[in-house]
KETORFI-494707 format. One record per residue (C-alpha): residue in three letters; x, y, z. Coordinates in steps of 0.2 Angstrom, whole numbers, padded with zeros to 4 digits. Layout:
KETORFI-494707
NODE  aa    px    py    pz
NODE Ala     X     Y     Z
...
This chain:
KETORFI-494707
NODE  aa    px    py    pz
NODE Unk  0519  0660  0874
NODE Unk  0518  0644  0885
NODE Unk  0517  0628  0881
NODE Unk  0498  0625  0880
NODE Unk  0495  0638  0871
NODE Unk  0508  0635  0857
NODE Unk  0498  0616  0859
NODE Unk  0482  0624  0855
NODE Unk  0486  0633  0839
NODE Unk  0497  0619  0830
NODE Unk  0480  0609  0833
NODE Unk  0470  0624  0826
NODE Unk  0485  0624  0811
NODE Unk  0482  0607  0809
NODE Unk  0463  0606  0808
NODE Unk  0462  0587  0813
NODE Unk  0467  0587  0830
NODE Unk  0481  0577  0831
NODE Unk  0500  0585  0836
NODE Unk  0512  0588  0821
NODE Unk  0523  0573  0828
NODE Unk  0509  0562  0825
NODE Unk  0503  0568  0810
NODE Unk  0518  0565  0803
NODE Unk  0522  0547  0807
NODE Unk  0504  0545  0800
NODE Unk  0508  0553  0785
NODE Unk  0523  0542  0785
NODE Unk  0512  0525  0787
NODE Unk  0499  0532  0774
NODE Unk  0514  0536  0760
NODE Unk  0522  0518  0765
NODE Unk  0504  0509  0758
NODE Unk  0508  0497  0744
NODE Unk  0492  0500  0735
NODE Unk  0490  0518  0726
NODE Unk  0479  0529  0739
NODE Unk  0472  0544  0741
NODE Unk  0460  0554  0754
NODE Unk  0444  0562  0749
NODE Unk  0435  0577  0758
NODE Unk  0417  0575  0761
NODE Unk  0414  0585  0748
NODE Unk  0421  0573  0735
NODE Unk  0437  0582  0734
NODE Unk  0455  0576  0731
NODE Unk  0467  0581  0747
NODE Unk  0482  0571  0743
NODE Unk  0490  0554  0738
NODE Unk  0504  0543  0743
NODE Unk  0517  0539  0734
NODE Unk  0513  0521  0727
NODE Unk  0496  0531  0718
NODE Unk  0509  0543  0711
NODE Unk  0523  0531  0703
NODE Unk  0508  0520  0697
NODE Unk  0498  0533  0687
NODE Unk  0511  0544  0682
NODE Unk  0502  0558  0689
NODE Unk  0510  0576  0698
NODE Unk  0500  0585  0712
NODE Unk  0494  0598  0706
NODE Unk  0486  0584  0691
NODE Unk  0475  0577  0707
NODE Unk  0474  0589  0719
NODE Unk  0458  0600  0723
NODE Unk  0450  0588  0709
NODE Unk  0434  0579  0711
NODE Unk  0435  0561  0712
NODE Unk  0423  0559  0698
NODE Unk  0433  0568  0685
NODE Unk  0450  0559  0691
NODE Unk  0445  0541  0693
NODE Unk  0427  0539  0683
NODE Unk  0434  0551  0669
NODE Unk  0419  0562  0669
NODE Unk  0414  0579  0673
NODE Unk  0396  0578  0682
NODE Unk  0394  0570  0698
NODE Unk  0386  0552  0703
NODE Unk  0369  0550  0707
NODE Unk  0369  0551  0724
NODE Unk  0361  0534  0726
NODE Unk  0376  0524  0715
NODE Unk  0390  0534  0724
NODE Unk  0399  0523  0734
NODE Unk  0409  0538  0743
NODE Unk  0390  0545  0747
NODE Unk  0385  0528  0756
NODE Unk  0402  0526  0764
NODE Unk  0400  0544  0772
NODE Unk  0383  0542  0775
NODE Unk  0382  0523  0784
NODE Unk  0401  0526  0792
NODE Unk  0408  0509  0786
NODE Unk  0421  0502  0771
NODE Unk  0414  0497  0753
NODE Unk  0421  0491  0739
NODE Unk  0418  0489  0721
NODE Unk  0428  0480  0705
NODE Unk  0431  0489  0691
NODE Unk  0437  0487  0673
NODE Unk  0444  0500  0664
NODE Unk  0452  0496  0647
NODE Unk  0461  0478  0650
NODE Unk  0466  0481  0668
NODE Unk  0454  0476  0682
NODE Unk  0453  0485  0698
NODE Unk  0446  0483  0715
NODE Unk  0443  0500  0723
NODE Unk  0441  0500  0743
NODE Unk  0433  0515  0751
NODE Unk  0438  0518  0770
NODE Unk  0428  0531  0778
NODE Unk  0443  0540  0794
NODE Unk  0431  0547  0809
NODE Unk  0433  0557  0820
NODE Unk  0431  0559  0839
NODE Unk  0414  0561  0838
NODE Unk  0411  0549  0826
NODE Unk  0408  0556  0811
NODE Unk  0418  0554  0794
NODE Unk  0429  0567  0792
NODE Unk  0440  0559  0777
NODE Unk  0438  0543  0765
NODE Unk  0453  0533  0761
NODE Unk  0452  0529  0744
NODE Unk  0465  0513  0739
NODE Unk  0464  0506  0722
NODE Unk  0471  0486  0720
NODE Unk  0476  0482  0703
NODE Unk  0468  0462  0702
NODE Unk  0472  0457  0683
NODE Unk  0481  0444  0686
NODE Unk  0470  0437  0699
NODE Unk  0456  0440  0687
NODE Unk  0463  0432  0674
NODE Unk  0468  0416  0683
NODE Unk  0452  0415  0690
NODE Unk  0443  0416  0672
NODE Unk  0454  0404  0666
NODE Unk  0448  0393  0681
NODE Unk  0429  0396  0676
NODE Unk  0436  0392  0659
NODE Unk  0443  0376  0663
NODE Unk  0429  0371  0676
NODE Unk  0414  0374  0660
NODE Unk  0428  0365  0649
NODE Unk  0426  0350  0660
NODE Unk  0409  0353  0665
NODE Unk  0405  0351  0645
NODE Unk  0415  0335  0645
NODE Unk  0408  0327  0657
NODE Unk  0390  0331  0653
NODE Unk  0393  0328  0634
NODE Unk  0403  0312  0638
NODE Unk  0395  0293  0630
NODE Unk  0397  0286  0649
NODE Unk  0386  0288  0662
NODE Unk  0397  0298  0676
NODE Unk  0392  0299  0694
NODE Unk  0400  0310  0710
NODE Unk  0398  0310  0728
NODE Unk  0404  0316  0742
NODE Unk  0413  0306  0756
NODE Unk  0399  0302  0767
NODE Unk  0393  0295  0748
NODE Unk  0379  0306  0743
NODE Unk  0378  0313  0725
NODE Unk  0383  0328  0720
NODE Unk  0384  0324  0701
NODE Unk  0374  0315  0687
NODE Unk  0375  0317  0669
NODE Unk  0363  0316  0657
NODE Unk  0369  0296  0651
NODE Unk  0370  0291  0673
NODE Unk  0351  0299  0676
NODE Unk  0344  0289  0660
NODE Unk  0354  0272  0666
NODE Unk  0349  0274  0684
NODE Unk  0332  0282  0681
NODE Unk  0324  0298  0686
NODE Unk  0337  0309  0697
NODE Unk  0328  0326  0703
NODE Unk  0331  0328  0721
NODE Unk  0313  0321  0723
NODE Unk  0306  0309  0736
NODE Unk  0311  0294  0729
NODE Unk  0325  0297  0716
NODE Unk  0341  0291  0719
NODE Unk  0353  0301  0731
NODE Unk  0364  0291  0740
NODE Unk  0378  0279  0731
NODE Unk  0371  0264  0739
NODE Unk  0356  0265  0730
NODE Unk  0366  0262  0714
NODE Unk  0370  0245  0720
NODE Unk  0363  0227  0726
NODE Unk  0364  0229  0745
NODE Unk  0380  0228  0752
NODE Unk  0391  0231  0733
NODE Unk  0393  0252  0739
NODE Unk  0404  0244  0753
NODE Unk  0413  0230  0744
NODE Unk  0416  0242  0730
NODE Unk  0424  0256  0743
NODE Unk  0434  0244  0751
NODE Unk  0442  0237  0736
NODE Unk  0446  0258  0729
NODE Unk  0456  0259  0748
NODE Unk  0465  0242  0745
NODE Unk  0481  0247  0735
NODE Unk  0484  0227  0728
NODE Unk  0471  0230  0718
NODE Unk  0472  0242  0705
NODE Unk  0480  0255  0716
NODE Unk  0475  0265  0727
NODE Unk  0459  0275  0725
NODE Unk  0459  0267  0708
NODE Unk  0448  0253  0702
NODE Unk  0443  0243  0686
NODE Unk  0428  0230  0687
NODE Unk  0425  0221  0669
NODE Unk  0407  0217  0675
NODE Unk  0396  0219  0689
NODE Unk  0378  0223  0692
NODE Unk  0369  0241  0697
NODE Unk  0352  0244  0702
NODE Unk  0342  0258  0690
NODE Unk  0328  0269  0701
NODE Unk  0314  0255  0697
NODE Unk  0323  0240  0705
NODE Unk  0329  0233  0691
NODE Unk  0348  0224  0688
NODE Unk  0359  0230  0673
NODE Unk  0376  0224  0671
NODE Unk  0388  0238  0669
NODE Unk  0409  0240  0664
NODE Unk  0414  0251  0679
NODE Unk  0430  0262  0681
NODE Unk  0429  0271  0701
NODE Unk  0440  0282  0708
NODE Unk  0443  0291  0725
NODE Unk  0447  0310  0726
NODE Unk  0461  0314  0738
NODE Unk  0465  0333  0741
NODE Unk  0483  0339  0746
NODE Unk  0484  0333  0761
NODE Unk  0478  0314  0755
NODE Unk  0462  0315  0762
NODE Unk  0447  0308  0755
NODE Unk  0437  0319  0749
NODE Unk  0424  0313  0734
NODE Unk  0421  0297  0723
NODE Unk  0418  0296  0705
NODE Unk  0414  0282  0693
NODE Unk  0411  0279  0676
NODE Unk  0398  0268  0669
NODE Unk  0396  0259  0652
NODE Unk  0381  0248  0649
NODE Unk  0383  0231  0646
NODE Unk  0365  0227  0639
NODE Unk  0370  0228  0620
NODE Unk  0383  0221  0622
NODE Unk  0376  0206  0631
NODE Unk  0361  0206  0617
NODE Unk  0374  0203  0604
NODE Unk  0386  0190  0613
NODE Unk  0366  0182  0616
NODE Unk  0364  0181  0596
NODE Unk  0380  0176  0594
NODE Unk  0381  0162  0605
NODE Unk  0364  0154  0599
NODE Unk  0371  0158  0581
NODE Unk  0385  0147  0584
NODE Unk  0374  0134  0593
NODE Unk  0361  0136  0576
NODE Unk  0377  0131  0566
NODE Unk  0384  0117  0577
NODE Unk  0366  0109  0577
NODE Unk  0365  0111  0557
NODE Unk  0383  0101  0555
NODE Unk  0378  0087  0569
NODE Unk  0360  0088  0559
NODE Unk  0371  0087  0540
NODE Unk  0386  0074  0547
NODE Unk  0372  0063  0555
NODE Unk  0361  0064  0539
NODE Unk  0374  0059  0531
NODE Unk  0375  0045  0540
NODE Unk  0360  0039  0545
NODE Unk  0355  0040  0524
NODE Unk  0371  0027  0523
NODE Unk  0363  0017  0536
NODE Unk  0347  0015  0529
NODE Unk  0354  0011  0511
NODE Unk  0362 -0002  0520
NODE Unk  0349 -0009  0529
NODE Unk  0334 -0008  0517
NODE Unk  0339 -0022  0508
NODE Unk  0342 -0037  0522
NODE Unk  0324 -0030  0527
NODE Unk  0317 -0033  0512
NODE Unk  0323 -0050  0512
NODE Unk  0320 -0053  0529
NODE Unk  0299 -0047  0526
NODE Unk  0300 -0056  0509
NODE Unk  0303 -0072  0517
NODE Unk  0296 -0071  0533
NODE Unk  0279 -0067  0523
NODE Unk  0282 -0082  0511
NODE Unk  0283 -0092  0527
NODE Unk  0267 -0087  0534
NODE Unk  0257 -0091  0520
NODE Unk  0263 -0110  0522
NODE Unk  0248 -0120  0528
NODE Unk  0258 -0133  0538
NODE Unk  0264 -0122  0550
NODE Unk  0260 -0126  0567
NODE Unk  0253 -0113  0578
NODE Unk  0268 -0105  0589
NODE Unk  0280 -0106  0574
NODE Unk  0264 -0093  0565
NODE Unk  0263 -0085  0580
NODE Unk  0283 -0083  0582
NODE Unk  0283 -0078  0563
NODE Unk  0272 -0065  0568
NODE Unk  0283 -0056  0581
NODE Unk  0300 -0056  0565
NODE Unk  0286 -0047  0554
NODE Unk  0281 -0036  0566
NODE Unk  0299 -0032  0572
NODE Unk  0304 -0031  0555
NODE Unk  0292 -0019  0551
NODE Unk  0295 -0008  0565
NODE Unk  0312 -0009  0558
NODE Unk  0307 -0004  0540
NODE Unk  0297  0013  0546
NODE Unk  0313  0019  0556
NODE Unk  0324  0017  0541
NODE Unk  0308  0026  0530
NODE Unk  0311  0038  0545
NODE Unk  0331  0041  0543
NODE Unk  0328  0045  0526
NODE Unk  0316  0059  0528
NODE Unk  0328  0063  0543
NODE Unk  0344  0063  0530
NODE Unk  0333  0073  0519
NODE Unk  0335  0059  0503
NODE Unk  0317  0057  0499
NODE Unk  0309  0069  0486
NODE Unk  0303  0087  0489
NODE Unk  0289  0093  0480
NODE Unk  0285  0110  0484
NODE Unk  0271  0123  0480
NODE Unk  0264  0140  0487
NODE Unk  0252  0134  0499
NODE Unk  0242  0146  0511
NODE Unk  0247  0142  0529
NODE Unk  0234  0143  0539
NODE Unk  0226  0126  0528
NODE Unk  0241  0117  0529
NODE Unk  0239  0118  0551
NODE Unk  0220  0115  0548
NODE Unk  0224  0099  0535
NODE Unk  0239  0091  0548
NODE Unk  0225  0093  0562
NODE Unk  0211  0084  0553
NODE Unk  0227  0070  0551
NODE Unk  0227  0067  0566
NODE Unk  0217  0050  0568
NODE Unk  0223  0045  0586
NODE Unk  0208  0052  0596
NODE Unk  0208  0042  0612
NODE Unk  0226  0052  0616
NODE Unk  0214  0067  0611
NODE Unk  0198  0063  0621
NODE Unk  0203  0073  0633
NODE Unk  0212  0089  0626
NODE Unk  0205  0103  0620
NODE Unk  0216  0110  0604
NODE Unk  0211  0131  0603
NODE Unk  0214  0140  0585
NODE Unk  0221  0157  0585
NODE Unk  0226  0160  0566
NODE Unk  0228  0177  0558
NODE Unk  0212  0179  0547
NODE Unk  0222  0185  0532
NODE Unk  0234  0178  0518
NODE Unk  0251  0171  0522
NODE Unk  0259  0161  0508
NODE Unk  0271  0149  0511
NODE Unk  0283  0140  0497
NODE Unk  0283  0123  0506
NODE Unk  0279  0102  0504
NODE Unk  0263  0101  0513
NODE Unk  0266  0083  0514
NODE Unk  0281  0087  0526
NODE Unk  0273  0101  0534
NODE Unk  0258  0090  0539
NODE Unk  0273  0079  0546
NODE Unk  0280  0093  0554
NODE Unk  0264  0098  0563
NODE Unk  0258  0082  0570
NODE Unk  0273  0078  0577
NODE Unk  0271  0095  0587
NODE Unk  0255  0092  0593
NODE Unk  0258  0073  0599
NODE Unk  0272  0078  0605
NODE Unk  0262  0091  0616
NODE Unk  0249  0080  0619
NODE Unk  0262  0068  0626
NODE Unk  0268  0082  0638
NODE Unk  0253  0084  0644
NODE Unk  0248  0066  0647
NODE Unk  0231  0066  0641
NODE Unk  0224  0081  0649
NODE Unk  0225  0099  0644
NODE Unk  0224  0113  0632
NODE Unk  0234  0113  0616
NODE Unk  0234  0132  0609
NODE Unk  0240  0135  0589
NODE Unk  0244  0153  0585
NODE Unk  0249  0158  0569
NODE Unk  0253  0178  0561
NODE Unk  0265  0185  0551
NODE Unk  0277  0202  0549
NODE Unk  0278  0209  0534
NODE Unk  0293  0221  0537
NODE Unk  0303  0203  0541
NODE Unk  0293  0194  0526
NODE Unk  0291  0177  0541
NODE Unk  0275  0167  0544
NODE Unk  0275  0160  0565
NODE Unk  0268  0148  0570
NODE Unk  0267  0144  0589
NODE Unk  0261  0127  0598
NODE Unk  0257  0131  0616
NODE Unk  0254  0115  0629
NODE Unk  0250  0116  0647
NODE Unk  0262  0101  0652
NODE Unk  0276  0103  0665
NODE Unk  0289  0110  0654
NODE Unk  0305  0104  0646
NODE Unk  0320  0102  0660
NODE Unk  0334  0114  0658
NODE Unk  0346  0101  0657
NODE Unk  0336  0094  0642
NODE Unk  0335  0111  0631
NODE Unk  0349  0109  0624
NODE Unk  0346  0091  0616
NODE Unk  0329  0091  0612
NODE Unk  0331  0092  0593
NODE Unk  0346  0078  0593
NODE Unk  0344  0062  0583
NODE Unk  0339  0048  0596
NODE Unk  0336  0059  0611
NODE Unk  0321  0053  0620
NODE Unk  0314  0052  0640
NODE Unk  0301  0041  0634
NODE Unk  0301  0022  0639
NODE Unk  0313  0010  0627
NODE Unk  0302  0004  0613
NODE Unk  0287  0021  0612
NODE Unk  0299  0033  0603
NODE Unk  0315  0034  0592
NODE Unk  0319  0050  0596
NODE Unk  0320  0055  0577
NODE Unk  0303  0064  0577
NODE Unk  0310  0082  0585
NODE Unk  0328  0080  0574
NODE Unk  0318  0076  0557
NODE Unk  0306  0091  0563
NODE Unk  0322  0103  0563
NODE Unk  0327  0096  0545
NODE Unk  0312  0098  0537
NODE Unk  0311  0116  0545
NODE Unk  0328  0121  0540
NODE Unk  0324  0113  0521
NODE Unk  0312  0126  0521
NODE Unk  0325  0140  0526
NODE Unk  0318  0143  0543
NODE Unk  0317  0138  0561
NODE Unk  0309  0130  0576
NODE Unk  0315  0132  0592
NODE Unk  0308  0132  0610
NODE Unk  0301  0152  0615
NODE Unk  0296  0147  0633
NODE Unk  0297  0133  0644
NODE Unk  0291  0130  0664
NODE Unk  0279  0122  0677
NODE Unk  0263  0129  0667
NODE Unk  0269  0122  0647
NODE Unk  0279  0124  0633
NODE Unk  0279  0136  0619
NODE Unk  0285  0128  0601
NODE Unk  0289  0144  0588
NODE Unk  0290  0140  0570
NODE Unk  0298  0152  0559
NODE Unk  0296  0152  0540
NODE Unk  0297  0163  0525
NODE Unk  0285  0171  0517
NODE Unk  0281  0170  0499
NODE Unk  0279  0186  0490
NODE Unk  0277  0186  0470
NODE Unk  0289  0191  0459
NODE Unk  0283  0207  0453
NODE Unk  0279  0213  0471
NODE Unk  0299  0212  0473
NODE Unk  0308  0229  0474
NODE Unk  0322  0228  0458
NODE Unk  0337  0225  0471
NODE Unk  0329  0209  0478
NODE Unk  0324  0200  0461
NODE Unk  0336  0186  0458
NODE Unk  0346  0189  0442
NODE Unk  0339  0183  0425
C-alpha cells in the first residue's frame, strides 16, 4: 500500500479530515483549555471533554459520553425548544453565543463555539463553561454599594449637585432641584453649572477648587456665597465643592454641596432687630429716667420765673418795650414749660388711665383733634379701617397723642401736599390690632432709620421741633405692650406700623392663658 493510499484511509478513520499528527496536537491544545469543555455533535450529543471539565465536575467518561447535552448540563430528560436552544441557533446561524447561568449558588457563564468545516458548515460545537462567582459577587456588591450611595445622596438634607468636566450636570437630588428650581432636561431648566451662579462665580469657584493654598486641592469650603435658582433669583448658600480625580489624577467630575442659608439669615434678621428693640427700650428707660429728673428740676424755677414775669405785666407803669420785652420771657418761658410737660409723658410719670376702648374710634377721635387745618388744606387723609370689632385696652388720651403726632408728622413729610392713607385690621391667631399711616412724602434717609425714635433727633429747623414727639411716641407704644416701627420707606412715602394687643374677655381665654386667681 503506498503512501497516498494509507493517507486516504487514516482520513476516512478519522472522519474529520485532518492527518492523525494534527489531530493529536489539536487534542493536546483542546485538553490544555483552562476552562472545563466539551464538543457537541449536531445532534446534541456528548463526544468528549478535556481534562479541566473532568477534574471540575468529578465526572468519568462513560458518565458524559454519548449523553445528551440537555440531560448533563440542564439536568433534564426532554429536549429544548428548539427556539430557546442556544446549541440549535449556534448550528443554525454558524456563530458563538453565550448565556449566564445560575445553578445552586455558583454562577456560570457557558460559551457555545460552533468548529466548521471546509465547506462551511458546523460540524462540532465547542462547549466551555467559565465558573464567574466571584466576578458576580463583586460585582453585586458594586450595585450594592452604588444604590447604598445613590440612597445617600438622594435622601441626604443637602442639596447635592454633579457634573462632568466640561461642567454639565449629570446629578441633582431631590433638595438641589427644589433650591435651584425645576430640573427636567427641558428647554429652559438648568443644565450647565454656570447657570447655578451670578456670571462669572462657576469660574472663580473652579479656580479656587485647582489652587492648592486654599483648602487643598480639589477641595473647597465657602461660609457664604450667593447661587442663582431657575427664576433668576439670588439665595445665599454654605457651599462645600470638590473636584473628582481618577487614578491617573485627571479631572474627571465636580460635586458640591449646598445648604441654604435663607432661615438662617431670617433668624440672625429677628435677632438682630430683637437686640436693636432692647438697646432702644434701655436708651428709652435710662433717658426717662433722666429727662423725669430733669423736669422735676426745672418745673419749679419755671414756675417762679412765669409767676413773676406775670405779676410784672400786670403793672401799669410799665413802659412799652419793657411790656413788650416781658412778653418774649413769658412766651419763652412757656415754650419751656410744655417741653418739660413733654419729658414727662416721655419719662412715662404722669398718670395712666386706661379702659377697653374699640380702636377704630380712638383713630376717628385723634383725627377730629386735629385743629391745624391750613397744614391740611391741601392733603387728602383716606380711611381704610376693618368694618369689624377690635378692642384695645389702652388711654385714649395718649393714643389720641400718639396718633396726631403720626399724622403731622406725615404731613410734614409731605410739605403740604399729598395723600395721607390710615389702614387699620387685626389677626386673631396673633391676638394684634395694626394700624398703618401711609404718606406720599420722599421718604426717611437710610442714614436716619436708625435714629428716628431717639429723644431730641430732629432734621427740622432750630426752634419748630424738639425732637421728643417720635421718642414719646415709642414710649407710649411700648406702655401699651406693643410696637411702632417704620414698614417701608423710599422716593414715593413712608409707611408707619403700629402694633398693639388685642383685648379678648376673660371668659373667651382658654384655661392655660387665664392669669392665676
Amino acid at each position: 500500500m503506498n503512501s497516498e493510499n494509507k493517507k486516504d484511509r487514516s482520513m476516512e478513520k478519522t472522519g474529520t479530515g485532518y492527518e492523525p499528527d494534527e489531530m493529536a496536537w489539536r487534542l493536546r491544545i483542546f485538553d490544555a483549555l483552562s476552562y472545563p469543555s466539551v464538543v457537541i455533535s449536531t445532534q446534541k450529543n456528548i463526544l468528549g471533554a478535556n481534562k479541566k471539565f473532568f477534574e471540575t465536575y468529578g465526572l468519568t467518561k462513560e458518565d458524559i459520553l454519548g449523553k445528551h447535552c440537555f440531560q448533563v448540563f440542564l439536568y433534564k430528560d426532554t429536549p429544548c425548544n428548539s427556539q430557546e436552544c442556544t446549541l440549535a441557533r449556534v448550528i443554525k446561524d454558524k456563530k458563538a453565543l453565550s448565556y449566564t447561568l445560575k445553578h445552586h449558588y455558583k454562577w456560570e457563564d457557558r460559551v457555545f463555539s460552533p468548529i466548521l468545516n471546509d465547506q462551511g458548515e458546523v460540524d462540532f460545537v465547542i462547549f466551555s463553561i467559565r465558573d464567574i462567582t466571584r466576578t458576580k459577587s463583586l460585582e453585586n456588591q458594586l450595585i450594592g454599594v452604588k444604590e447604598f450611595m445613590t440612597q445617600v445622596i438622594y435622601s441626604s438634607a443637602s442639596a447635592i449637585v454633579a457634573a462632568d468636566r466640561k461642567g454639565n450636570i449629570t446629578l441633582m437630588n431631590s433638595v438641589a432641584k427644589e433650591l435651584f428650581g425645576d430640573y427636567n432636561g427641558v428647554e429652559g431648566s438648568i443644565r450647565h453649572t454656570e447657570q447655578l451662579y451670578p456670571p462669572g462665580k462657576a469660574k472663580e469657584i473652579m479656580n479656587m477648587l485647582r489652587d492648592e493654598k486654599i483648602g487643598g486641592k480639589g477641595k473647597l469650603i465657602i461660609p457664604r456665597t450667593n447661587i442663582v435658582n431657575a427664576n433668576g433669583k439670588e439665595l445665599q448658600v454654605e457651599m462645600s465643592a470638590a473636584i473628582i480625580y481618577d487614578d491617573k489624577g485627571n479631572e474627571t467630575a465636580t460635586m458640591a454641596i449646598y445648604n441654604s442659608l435663607e432661615d438662617k439669615l431670617k433668624v440672625e434678621k429677628k435677632l438682630k432687630d430683637t437686640q436693636k428693640q432692647l438697646a432702644q427700650s434701655e436708651k428709652m428707660a435710662s433717658l426717662g429716667q433722666l429727662a423725669a429728673g430733669v423736669a422735676h428740676e426745672i418745673n419749679n424755677p419755671l414756675t417762679g420765673v412765669l409767676f413773676y414775669a406775670g405779676l410784672l405785666l400786670e403793672r401799669e407803669d410799665l413802659a412799652e418795650d419793657v411790656r413788650e420785652d416781658l412778653g418774649y420771657i413769658l412766651e419763652d418761658a412757656n415754650r419751656c414749660k410744655n417741653i418739660v410737660k413733654s419729658l414727662l409723658v416721655y419719662s412715662r410719670s404722669t398718670d395712666s388711665n386706661k379702659r377697653v376702648v374699640q380702636f377704630n374710634e380712638v383713630i376717628e377721635q385723634s383725627l377730629r383733634l386735629i385743629r391745624d387745618q391750613k397744614k391740611f388744606r391741601n392733603i387728602k387723609i383716606k380711611r381704610h379701617l376693618a368694618d369689624e370689632m377690635m378692642l384695645i385696652n389702652a388711654d385714649t388720651s395718649k393714643l389720641n397723642q400718639v396718633i396726631i403726632n403720626l399724622v403731622i408728622n406725615a404731613a410734614d413729610a409731605m410739605k403740604g401736599y399729598g395723600k395721607i392713607s390710615l389702614y387699620s385690621y387685626k389677626n386673631k391667631i396673633q391676638k394684634k390690632v395694626y394700624m398703618e399711616i401711609k404718606d406720599t412724602g420722599e421718604g426717611i434717609p437710610r442714614e436716619n432709620l436708625s435714629k428716628i425714635f431717639d429723644p431730641f433727633f430732629t432734621t427740622k429747623e432750630i426752634g419748630k421741633s424738639t425732637g421728643l414727639g417720635l421718642s414719646i411716641v415709642y414710649g407710649i407704644i411700648e406702655e401699651h405692650g406693643g410696637r411702632i416701627n417704620v414698614k417701608k420707606t423710599g422716593a414715593k412715602g413712608t409707611t408707619f406700623i403700629v402694633q398693639l394687643p388685642l383685648y379678648v374677655p376673660r371668659e373667651e381665654l382658654g384655661p392655660l392663658c387665664r392669669p392665676a386667681d
